[in-house]
N, C-alpha and C positions, 0 to 999 in steps of 0.2 A: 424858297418853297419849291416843293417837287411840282412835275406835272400833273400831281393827285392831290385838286385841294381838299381840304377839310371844311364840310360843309354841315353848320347844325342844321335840326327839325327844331322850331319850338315845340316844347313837350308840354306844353298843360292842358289841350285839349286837342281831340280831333285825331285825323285819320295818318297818326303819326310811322305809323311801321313802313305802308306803304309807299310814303314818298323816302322813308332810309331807302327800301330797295330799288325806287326807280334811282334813287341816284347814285347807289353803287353802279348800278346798271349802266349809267353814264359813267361812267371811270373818275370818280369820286370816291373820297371817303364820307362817312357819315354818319352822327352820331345826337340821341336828342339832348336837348340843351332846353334848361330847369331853370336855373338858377344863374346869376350877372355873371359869376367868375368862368361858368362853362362860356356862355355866349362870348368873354373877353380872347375864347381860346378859338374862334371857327373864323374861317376865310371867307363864309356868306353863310348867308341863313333864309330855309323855308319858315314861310309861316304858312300852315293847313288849314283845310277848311273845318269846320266844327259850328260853334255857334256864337259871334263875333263880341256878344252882350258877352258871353261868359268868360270867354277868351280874355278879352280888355280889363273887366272883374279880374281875373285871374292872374292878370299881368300884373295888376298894381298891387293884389297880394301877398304875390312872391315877390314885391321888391324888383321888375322886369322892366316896369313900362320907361323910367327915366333910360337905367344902361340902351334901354332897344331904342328910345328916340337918338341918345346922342349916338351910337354905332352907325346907326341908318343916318345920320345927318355929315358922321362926317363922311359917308361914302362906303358902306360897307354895303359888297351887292347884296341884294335880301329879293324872295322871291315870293311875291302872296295869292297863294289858291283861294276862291270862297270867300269864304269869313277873313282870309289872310290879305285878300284883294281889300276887301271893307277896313283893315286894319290900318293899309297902308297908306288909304285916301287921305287929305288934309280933310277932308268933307265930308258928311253924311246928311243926304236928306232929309231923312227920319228916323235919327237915332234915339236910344234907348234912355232912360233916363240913367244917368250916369256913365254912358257910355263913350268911353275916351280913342283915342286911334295914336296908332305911332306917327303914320304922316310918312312924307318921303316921295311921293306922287304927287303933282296938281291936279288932281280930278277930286269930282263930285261923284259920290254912289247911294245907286237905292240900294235897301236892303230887301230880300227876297223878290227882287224884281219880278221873277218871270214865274212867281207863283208858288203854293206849298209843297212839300214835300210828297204829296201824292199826284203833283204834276210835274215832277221830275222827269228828265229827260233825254239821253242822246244824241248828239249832231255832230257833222264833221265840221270842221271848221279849218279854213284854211288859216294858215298864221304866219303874218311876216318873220323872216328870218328865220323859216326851218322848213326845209326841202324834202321835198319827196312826198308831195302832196298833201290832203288834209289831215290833221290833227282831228283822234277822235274824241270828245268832249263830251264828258258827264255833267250835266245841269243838275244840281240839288238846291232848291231853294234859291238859286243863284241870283247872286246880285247883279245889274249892268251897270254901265258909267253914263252919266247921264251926259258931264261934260269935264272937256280939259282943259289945262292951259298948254300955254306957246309950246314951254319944254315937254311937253309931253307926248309921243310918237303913239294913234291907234297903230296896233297891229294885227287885229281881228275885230269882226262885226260878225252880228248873226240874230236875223230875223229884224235890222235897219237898227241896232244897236250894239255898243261897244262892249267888245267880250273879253278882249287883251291890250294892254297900254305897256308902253317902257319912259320912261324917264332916267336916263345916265345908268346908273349901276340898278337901279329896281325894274322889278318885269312881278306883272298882276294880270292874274286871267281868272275870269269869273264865275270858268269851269274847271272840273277836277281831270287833270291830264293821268297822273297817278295810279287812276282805279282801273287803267284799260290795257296795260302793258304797253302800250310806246309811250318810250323815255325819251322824246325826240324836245320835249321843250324844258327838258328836265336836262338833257345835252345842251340844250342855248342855256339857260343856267350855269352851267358848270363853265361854259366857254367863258360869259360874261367872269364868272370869279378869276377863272385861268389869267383874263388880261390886266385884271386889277391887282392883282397879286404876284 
């Protein structure tokens, strides 16, 4: 593989255009990804924010959610904004009825922690592993983590809870980096796929 990996979006819901461009913007390719045999073809994969019930719905639908657990189990980086964060939890505290998760994190997440969509919000946040001061973060609905386990690295808090975790090749922030034009965690991203690949 070149030094340009090939990174999907999943495409069934959510705010998919904007994270292709931030991560061309990191010197990536990028491309969304529908269906098992695309996902069989990408060196990491975002999952976006959108609305994490329908998302999961959606995944088992299309046929998505086994390819996306065993991809992310054996090691494939994946990166979950939002609802992508709540995807990737082994846990949710108050899940939906029927609502399933890929898994791939040891944490626990609430869902719309920090309140509705009309107390939505901006903050900077500073975040492990990406320089040059704070990360600026879009809150929509946002979930936080309530708790980790061992293997699992915070790398952002904000307002005395967990807003960003890493665990081996997965990285989940519970804000939208995406919607603000710096592509600086969307650059750790890309760096995490660059060393696996």
């Amino acid at each position: 593989m070149s030094d340009t990996p090939l990174i999907g979006v999943l495409a069934l819901q959510g705010d998919v255009r904007e994270h292709l461009i931030a991560l061309v913007s990191a010197d990536a390719l990028a491309r969304p990804v529908r269906r098992p045999e695309e996902l069989a073809e990408v060196d990491g994969l975002v999952i976006p924010g959108g609305e994490s019930t329908t998302m999961s719905k959606l995944a088992v639908l299309f046929g998505m959610m086994d390819p996306l657990r065993e991809r992310v189990g054996a090691g494939m980086p994946v990166y979950g904004t939002c609802a992508g964060m709540i995807l990737l939890a082994e846990k949710i505290l108050d899940p939906r009825s029927g609502q399933e998760t890929v898994g791939g994190i040891d944490m626990i997440v609430r869902r719309n922690a920090f309140g509705r969509q009309n107390e939505s919000f901006e903050a900077a946040v500073e975040v492990g592993g990406v320089e040059g001061g704070p990360v600026d973060g879009v809150f929509i609905r946002a979930p936080w983590v309530e708790s980790v386990g061992a293997e699992t690295e915070v790398i952002a808090e904000h307002g005395g809870h967990i807003v960003a975790v890493r665990q081996k090749n997965a990285l989940a922030t519970s804000f939208h980096p995406e919607l603000t034009g710096d592509h600086r965690v969307h650059a750790l991203f890309v760096d995490m796929v660059r060393a696996v690949n």
